[in-house]
LOLUM-234862 format. One line per field, with one value per residue (C-alpha): residue in three letters; x, z, y. Coordinates in steps of 0.1 Angstrom, whole numbers. Last residue first. Layout:
N
r <- [ala, ...] .
east <- [X, ...] .
up <- [Z, ...] .
north <- [Y, ...] .
// end
This chain:
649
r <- [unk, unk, unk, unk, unk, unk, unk, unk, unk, unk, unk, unk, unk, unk, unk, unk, unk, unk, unk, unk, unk, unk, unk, unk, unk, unk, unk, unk, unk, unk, unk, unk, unk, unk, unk, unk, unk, unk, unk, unk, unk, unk, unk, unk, unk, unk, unk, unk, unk, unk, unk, unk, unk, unk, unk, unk, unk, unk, unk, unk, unk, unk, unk, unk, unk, unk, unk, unk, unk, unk, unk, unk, unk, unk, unk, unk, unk, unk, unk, unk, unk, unk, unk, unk, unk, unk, unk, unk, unk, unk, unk, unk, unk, unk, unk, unk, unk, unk, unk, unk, unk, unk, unk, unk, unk, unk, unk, unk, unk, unk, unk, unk, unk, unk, unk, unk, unk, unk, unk, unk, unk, unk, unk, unk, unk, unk, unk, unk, unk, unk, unk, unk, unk, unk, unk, unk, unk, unk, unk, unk, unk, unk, unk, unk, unk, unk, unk, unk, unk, unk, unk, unk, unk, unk, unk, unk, unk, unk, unk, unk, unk, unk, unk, unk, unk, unk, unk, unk, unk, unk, unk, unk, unk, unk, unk, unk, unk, unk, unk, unk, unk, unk, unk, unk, unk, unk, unk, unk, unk, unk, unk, unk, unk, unk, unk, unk, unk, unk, unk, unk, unk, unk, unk, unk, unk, unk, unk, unk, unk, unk, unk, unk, unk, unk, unk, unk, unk, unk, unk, unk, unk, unk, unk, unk, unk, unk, unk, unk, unk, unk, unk, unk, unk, unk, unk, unk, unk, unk, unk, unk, unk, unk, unk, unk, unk, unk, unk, unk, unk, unk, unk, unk, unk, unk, unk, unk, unk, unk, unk, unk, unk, unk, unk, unk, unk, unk, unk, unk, unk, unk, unk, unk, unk, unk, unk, unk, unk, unk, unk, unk, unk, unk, unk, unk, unk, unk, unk, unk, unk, unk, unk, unk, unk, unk, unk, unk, unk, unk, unk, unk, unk, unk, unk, unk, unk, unk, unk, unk, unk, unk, unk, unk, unk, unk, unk, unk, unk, unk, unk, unk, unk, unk, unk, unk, unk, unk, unk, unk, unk, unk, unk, unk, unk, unk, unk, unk, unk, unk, unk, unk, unk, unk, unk, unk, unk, unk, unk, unk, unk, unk, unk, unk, unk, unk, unk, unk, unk, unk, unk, unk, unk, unk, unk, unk, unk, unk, unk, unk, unk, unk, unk, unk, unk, unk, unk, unk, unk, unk, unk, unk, unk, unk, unk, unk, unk, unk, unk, unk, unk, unk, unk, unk, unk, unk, unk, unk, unk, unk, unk, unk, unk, unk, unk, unk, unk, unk, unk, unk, unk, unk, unk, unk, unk, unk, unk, unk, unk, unk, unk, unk, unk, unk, unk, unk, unk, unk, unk, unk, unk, unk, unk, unk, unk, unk, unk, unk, unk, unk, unk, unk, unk, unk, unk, unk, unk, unk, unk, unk, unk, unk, unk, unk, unk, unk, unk, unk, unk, unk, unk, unk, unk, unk, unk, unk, unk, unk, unk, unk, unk, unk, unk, unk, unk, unk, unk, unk, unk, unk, unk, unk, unk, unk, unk, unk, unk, unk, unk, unk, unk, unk, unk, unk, unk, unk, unk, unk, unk, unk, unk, unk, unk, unk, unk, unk, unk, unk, unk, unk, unk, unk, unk, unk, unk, unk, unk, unk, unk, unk, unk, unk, unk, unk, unk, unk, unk, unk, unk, unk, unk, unk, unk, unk, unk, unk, unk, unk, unk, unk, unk, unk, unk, unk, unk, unk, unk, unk, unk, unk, unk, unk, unk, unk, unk, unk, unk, unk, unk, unk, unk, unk, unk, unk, unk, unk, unk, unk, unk, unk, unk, unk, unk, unk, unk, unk, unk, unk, unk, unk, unk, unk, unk, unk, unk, unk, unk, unk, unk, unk, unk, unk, unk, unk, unk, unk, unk, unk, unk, unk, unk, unk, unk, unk, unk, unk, unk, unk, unk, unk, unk, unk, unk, unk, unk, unk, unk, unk, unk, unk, unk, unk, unk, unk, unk, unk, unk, unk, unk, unk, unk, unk, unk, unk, unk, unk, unk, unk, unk, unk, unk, unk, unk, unk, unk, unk, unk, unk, unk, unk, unk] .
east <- [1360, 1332, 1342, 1319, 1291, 1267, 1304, 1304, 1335, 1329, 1315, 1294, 1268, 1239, 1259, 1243, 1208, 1194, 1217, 1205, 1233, 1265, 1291, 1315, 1341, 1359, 1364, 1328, 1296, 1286, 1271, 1236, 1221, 1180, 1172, 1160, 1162, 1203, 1207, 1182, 1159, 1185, 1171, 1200, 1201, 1233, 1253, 1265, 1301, 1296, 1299, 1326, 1326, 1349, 1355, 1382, 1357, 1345, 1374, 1371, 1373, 1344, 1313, 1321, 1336, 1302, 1289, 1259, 1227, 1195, 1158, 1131, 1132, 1170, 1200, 1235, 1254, 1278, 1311, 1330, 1318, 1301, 1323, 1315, 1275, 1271, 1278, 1246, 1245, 1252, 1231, 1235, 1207, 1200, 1165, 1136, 1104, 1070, 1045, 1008, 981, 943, 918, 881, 864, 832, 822, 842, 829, 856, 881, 918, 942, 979, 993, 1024, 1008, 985, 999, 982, 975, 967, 949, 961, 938, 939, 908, 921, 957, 985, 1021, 1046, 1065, 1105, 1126, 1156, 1173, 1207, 1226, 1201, 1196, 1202, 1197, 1175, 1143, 1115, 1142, 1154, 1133, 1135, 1100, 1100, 1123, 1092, 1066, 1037, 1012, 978, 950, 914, 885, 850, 816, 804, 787, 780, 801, 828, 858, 889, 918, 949, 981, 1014, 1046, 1075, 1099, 1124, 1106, 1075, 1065, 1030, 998, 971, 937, 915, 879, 853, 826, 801, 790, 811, 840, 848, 880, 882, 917, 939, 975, 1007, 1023, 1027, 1023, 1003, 970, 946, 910, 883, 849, 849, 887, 908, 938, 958, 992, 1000, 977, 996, 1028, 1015, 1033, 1063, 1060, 1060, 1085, 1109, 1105, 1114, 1144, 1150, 1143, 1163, 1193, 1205, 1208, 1196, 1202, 1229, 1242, 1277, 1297, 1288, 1275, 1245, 1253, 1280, 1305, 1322, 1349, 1361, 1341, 1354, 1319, 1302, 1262, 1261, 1233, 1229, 1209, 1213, 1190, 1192, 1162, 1144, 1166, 1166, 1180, 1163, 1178, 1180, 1143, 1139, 1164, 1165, 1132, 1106, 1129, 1128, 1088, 1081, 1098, 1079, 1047, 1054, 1061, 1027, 1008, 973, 983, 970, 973, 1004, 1020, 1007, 1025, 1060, 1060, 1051, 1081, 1108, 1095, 1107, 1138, 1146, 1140, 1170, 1193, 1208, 1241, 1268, 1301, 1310, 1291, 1291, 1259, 1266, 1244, 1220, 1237, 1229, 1207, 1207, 1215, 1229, 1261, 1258, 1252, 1238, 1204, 1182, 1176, 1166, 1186, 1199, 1208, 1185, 1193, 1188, 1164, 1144, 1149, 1144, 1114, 1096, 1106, 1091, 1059, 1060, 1060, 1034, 1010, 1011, 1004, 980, 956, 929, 919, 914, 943, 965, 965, 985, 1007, 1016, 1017, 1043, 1065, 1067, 1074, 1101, 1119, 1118, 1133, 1160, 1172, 1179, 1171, 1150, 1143, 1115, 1103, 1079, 1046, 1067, 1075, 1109, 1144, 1121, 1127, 1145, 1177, 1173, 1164, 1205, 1229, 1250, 1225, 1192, 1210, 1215, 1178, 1166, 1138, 1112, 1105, 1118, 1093, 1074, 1096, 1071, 1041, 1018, 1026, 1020, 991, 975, 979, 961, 933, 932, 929, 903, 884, 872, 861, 870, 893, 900, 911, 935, 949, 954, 971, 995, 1010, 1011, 1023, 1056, 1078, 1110, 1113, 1077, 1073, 1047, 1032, 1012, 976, 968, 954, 941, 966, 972, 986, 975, 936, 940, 974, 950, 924, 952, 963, 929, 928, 953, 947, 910, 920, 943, 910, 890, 883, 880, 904, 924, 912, 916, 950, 957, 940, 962, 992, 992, 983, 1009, 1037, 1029, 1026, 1063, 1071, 1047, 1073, 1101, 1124, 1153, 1124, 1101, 1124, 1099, 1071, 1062, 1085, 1121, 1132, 1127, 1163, 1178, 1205, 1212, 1222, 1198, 1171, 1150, 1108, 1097, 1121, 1096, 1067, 1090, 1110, 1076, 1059, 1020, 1001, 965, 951, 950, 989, 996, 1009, 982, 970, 1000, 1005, 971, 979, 1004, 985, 961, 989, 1000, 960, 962, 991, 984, 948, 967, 953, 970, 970, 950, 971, 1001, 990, 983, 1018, 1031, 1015, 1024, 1063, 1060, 1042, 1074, 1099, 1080, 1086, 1122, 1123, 1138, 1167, 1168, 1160, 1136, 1142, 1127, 1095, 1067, 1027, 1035, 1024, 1058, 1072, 1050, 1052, 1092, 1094, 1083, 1115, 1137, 1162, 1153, 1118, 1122, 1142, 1119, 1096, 1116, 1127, 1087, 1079, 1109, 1109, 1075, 1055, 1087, 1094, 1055, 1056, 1089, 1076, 1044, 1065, 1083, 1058, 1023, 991, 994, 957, 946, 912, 922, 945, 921, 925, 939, 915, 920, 904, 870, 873, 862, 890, 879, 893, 917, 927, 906, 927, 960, 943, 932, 966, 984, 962, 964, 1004, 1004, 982, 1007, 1036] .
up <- [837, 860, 892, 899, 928, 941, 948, 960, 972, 985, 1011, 998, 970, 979, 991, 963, 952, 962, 942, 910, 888, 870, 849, 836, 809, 796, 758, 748, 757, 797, 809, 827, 842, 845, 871, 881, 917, 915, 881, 866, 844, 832, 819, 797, 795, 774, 790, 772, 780, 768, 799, 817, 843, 864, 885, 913, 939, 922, 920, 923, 883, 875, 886, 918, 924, 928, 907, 918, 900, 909, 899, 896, 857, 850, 873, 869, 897, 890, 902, 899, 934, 951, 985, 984, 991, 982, 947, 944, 932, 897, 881, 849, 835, 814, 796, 808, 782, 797, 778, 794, 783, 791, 789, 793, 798, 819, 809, 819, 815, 808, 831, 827, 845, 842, 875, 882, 894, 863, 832, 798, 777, 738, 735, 707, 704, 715, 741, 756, 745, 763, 751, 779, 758, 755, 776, 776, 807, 806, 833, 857, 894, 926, 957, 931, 945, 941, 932, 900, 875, 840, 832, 834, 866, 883, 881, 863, 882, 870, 874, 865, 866, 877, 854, 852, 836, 864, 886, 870, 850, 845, 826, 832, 813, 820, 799, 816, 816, 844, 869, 859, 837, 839, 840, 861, 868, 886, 898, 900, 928, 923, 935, 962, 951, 962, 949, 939, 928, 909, 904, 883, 900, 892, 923, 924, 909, 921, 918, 920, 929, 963, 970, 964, 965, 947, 955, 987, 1003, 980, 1001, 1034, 1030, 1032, 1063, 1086, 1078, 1070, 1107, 1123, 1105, 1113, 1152, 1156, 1186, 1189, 1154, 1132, 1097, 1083, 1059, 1053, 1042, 1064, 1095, 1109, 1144, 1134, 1115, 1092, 1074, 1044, 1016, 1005, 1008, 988, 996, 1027, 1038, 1079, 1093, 1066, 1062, 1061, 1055, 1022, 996, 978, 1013, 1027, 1034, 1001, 995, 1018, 1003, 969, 954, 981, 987, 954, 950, 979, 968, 941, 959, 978, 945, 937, 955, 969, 1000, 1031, 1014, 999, 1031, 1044, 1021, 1025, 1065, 1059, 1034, 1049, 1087, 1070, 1052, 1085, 1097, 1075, 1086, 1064, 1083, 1055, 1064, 1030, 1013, 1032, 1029, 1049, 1023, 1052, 1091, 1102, 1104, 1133, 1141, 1178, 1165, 1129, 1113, 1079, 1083, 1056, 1025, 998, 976, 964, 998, 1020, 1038, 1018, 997, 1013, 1052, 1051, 1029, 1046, 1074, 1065, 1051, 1090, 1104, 1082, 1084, 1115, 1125, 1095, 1115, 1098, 1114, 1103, 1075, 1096, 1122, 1098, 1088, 1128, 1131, 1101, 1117, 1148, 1129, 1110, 1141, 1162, 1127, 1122, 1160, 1155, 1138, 1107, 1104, 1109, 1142, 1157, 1153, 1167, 1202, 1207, 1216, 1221, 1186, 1209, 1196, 1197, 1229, 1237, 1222, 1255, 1289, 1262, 1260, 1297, 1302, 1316, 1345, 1331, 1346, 1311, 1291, 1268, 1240, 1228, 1248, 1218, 1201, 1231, 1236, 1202, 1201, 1235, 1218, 1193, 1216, 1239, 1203, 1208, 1171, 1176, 1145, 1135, 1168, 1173, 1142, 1158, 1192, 1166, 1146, 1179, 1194, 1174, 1188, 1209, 1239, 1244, 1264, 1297, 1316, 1344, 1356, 1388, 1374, 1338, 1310, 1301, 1311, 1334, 1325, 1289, 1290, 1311, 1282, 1255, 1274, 1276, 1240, 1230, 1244, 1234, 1199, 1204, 1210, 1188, 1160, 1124, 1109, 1091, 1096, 1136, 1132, 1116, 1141, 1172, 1152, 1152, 1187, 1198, 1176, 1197, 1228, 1221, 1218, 1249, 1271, 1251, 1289, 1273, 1271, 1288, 1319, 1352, 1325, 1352, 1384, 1393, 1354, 1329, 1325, 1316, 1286, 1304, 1335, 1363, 1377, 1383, 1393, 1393, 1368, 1352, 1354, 1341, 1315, 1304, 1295, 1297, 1318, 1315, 1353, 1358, 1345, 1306, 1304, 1305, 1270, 1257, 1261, 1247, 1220, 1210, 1207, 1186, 1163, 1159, 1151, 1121, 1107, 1105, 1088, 1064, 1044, 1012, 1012, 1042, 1064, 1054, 1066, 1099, 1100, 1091, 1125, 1141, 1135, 1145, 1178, 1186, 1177, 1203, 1232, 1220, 1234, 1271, 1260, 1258, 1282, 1315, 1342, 1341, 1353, 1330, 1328, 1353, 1328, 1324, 1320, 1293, 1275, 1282, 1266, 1229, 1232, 1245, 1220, 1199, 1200, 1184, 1162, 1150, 1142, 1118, 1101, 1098, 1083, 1061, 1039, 1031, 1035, 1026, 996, 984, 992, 968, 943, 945, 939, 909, 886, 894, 910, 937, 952, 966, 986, 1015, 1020, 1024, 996, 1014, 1014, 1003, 1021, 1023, 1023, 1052, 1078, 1113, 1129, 1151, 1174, 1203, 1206, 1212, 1237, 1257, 1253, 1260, 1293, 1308, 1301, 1323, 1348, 1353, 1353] .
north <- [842, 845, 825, 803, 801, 772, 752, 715, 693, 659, 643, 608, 599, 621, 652, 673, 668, 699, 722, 705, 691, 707, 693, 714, 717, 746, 742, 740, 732, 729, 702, 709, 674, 673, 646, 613, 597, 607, 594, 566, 592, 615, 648, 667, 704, 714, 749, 776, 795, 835, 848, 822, 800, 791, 758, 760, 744, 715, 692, 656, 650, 671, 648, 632, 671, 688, 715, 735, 742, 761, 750, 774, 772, 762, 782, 788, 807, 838, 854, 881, 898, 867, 870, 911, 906, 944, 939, 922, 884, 880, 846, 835, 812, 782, 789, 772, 784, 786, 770, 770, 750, 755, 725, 729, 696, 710, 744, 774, 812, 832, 853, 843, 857, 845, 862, 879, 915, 906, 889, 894, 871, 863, 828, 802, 776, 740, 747, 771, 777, 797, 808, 829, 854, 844, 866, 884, 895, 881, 884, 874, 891, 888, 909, 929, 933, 899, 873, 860, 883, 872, 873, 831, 832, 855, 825, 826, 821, 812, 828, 812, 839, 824, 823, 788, 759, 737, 720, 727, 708, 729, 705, 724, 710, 728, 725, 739, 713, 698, 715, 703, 671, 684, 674, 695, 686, 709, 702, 729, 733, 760, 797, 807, 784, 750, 735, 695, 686, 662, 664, 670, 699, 731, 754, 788, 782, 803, 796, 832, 825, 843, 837, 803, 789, 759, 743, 747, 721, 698, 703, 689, 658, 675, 698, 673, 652, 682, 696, 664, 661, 700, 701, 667, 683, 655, 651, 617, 598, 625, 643, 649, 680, 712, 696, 697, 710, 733, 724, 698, 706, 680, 679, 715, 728, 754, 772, 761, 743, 737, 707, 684, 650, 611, 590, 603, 582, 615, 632, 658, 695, 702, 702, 730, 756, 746, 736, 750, 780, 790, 782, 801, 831, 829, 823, 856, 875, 865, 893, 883, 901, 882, 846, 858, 866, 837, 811, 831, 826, 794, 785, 808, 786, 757, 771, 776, 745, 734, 757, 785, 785, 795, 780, 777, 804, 838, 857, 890, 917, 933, 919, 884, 864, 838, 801, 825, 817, 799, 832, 831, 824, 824, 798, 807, 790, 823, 830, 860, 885, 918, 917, 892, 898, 932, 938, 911, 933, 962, 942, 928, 963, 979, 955, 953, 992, 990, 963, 940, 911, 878, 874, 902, 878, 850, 881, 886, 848, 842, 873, 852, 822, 840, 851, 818, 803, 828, 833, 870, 901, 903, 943, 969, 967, 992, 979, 943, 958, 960, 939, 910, 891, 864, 871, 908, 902, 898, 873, 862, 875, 865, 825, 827, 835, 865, 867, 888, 925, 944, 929, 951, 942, 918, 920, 927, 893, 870, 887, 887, 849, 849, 872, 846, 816, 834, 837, 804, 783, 759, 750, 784, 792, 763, 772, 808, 791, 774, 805, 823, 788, 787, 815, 803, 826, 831, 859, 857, 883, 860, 862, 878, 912, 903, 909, 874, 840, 817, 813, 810, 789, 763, 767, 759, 731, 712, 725, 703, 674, 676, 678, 645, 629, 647, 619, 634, 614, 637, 667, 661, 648, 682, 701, 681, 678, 721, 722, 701, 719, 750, 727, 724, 757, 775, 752, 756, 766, 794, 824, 807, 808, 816, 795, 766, 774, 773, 768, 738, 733, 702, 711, 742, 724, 721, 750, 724, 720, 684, 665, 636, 666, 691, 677, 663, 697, 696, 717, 710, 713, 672, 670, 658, 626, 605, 624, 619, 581, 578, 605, 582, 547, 565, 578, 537, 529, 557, 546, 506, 520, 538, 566, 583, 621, 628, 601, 616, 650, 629, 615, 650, 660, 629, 638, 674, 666, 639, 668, 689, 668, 674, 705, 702, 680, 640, 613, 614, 591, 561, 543, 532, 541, 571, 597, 613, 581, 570, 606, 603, 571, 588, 612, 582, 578, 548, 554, 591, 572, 549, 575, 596, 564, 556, 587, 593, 562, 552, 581, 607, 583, 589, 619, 625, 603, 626, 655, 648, 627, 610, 616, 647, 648, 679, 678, 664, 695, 716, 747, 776, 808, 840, 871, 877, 916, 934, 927, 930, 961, 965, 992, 986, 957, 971, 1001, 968, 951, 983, 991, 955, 953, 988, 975, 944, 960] .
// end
């Protein structure tokens, strides 16, 4: 087994290239400032709301005690499940994207206190996993397990998971503040993993059975620098469905590989199977490699899968996931609505995965899938008062049934099982590295957002400011000031709802089609446009003060899901700009649910500045009426009924 693994991986490697082109580059976050309006009050409540909530109840339930424990600075027993290490990573990582967006010396002194307790608990050789080293080596119940021996059940154990999340609150708290101490955590693990698991005679063929620490191991890489942490990457990849001499965990006996994405090798997979969120960070990791290294057998699989899981699997939230067994997706066009799955972590993984396919490609249907999962998917899954959150989000509820882990009708303050709470306070506060990109001279702007930003091209620096009262309108404000005078070509995306295209392929798609032509000024004067594989291009030399506008209009829109998801047949969802609405019985008499609407019924937009954190309302004009908010503020005043989709009528 061993020779053979050696052989693949070499002949895997000998295959790749290094990419030629400089490919497109995130902005740091640092250098993104969000200054007013509907995503800085949503950082802003996530830094003073969700942060410390977060944290205060991985103190309340034992997940921070189990570093002390762990590294013999208290006694106890351990207390949780055998990933929520990980949930404590999470949590300092979106402390330390906090920490780059608005700094706080209380903050930064707390995260220093961590690292301490995780530094003494990781053992002298690097292994860190504090099940384990509070447990010694167990077989125990499922909800204990760490196995007979370090990594003999990766597949069920999350020990490669939660140094995964390690890693990636290692780098960022090493942006942030520049100290290596959580760094050297890290990597102390990362160089154990080197030498214990590989294709070298004595090391061992390992699977990881919930994928994170590809997407990790390469951020490690960037950071140092030690290609040892990309080949491992590469490894964990490559031995996908290779495996056939592993132990099996009890989750593989009941679901299969499929579940674990192990049912093949990746060059030869085509679909989204399985788990949703181990899936979608492996494919995240395979597009992320494709970003350093160039390789057609990859790219081929994971644009086949894209394919796959966004045409054919996917809500109109965005959110993926249908199948609460196995939290999985499930077969092409199954998308039922009110016990939809569509976990919040999920929506997560949707979001990075997304990200990196654009950075790879350049294409902006990735960014508009982005933006629609960014809006709906994620940002339902937080509260607006930022301390309670959904697991699951169905897309109709009849305020009653719960199910699942998160519930179908209630949010709430904590789950034992906190992978999605965790998950939302650490991606929020690194939305404004989302917002801009850059290659050679060239500044994408992909995210509307009012904010201020420094970008450095190959030739000069240029700050961005944007103003903008976005989603609710879609007026856009750029002021480009450079450097220096300068040469460089500005694109802007403009986003697939303003060319009347719902969704990249036609899973859904808008009744009516017509569309009012995008208007731009420079400089107060009327510029014709053209767009560019969805893309607002526009190549002039810039001098400081420029300003460009951009009007998109934000008509009310009927959506028709594709005949092959047979629960939406005659029926339609309302959407406004990249926001989609739902209708929730607080606001139509207690009754949500038997709501229809018909072709030719028009809807009022109304922005009201004290409801629900400040929102635009739809009601409806005419003799049937119907009051509709955003999908992601359901659920905010109590269990009641909600419906995404309306009879047609």
């Amino acid at each position: 087994m061993i020779k053979n693994c050696q052989l693949i991986f070499l002949l895997f490697i000998t295959q790749i290239s290094v990419a030629q082109n400089k490919s497109i580059q995130s902005v740091p976050l640092k250098n993104v400032k969000l200054s007013q309006g509907f995503w800085h009050e949503r950082l802003e409540t996530g830094r003073n709301v969700m942060l410390p909530h977060v944290f205060h109840q991985c103190e309340e339930t034992g997940r921070i005690d189990n570093f002390a424990v762990a590294g013999g600075l208290q006694k106890g027993v351990f207390q949780g499940t055998r990933f929520d290490d990980s949930d404590v990573f999470k949590v300092v990582e979106g402390a330390a994207y906090s920490l780059q967006n608005h700094y706080d010396p209380k903050l930064d002194k707390y995260l220093d206190s961590l690292i301490t307790l995780f530094a003494a608990a990781q053992e002298p050789d690097g292994y860190m996993y504090t099940i384990r080293t509070i447990n010694k080596d167990t077989t125990g119940s499922y909800d204990w397990i760490a196995g007979p021996t370090r990594y003999s059940f990766e597949n069920g154990s999350h020990e490669l998971y939660n140094v995964g999340h390690l890693y990636e609150a290692a780098v960022a708290h090493y942006q942030a503040t520049g100290k290596k101490s959580l760094l050297d955590v890290a990597t102390k693990n990362a160089d154990h993993l080197v030498r214990t698991i590989g294709p070298k005679p004595g090391q061992m063929i390992v699977v990881p059975g919930h994928e994170e620490i590809e997407i990790a191991l390469l951020k490690l890489y960037r950071t140092t620098n030690k290609k040892e942490y990309l080949d491992l990457a590469h490894f964990f990849v490559d031995m996908r469905g290779r495996s056939d001499k592993r132990p099996l965990f009890l989750d593989e006996h009941r679901l299969g590989p499929s579940y674990f994405q192990d049912q093949k090798p990746v060059v030869k997979q085509s679909e989204a199977v399985g788990h949703a969120v181990r899936a979608q960070y492996l494919y995240a990791a395979i597009t992320d490699m494709l970003t350093i290294e160039d390789n057609p057998s990859y790219s081929n699989a994971i644009h086949k899968i894209w394919e796959d899981a966004t045409t054919k699997k996917q809500y109109v939230t965005g959110g993926v996931g249908a199948r609460e067994d196995g939290e999985a997706f499930d077969a092409a066009y199954v998308l039922p609505n009110d016990n939809a799955y569509a976990e919040t972590c999920a929506a997560v993984a949707n979001l990075i995965w997304n990200h990196k396919m654009f950075l790879y490609t350049g294409e902006s249907k990735y960014m508009d899938v982005f933006e629609r999962v960014l809006y709906n998917g994620f940002l339902g899954g937080m509260s607006i008062s930022g301390n309670q959150f959904f697991y699951v989000n169905p897309m109709a509820s009849n305020g009653i049934n719960d199910f699942g882990r998160g519930t179908g009708a209630t949010r709430h303050e904590w789950f034992g099982c906190a992978c999605c709470p965790t998950n939302v306070t650490r991606f929020l506060p690194s939305l404004p590295g989302y917002v801009y990109a850059t290659k050679a001279n060239e500044v994408f702007v992909n995210l509307f957002m009012d904010s201020e930003s420094e970008l450095k091209l190959d030739n000069a620096s240029v700050k961005i400011n944007q103003k903008t009262n976005y989603p609710w309108d879609g007026n856009v404000k750029i002021t480009v000031t450079p450097s220096q005078t300068s040469a460089f070509p500005l694109s802007i995306r403009i986003p697939g709802w303003a060319n009347a295209q719902a969704i990249p392929g036609d899973l859904y798609t808008y009744q009516n089609k017509e569309t009012k032509a995008v208007q731009v000024t420079i400089n107060g004067k009327n510029t014709p446009v053209t767009v560019e594989n969805g893309y607002l291009k526009l190549s002039r030399t810039w001098k400081s003060g420029d300003v460009v506008t951009v009007a998109l209009d934000m008509p009310v829109r009927k959506v028709l899901a594709n005949e092959k998801i047979k629960n939406n047949n005659g029926k339609i969802a309302i959407e406004r700009g990249p926001v989609l609405y739902c209708a929730e019985g607080k606001d139509n008499d207690g009754k949500a649910l038997s709501i229809a609407i018909s072709n030719d019924q028009n809807f009022n937009a109304e922005y009201q500045k004290d409801f629900l954190g400040g929102l635009t309302v739809l009601k409806s004009i005419g003799n049937k009426s119907a009051t509709l908010i955003p999908y992601y503020a359901w659920a905010n005043r109590g269990a009641n009924e909600m419906t995404i989709w309306f009879e047609n009528k």
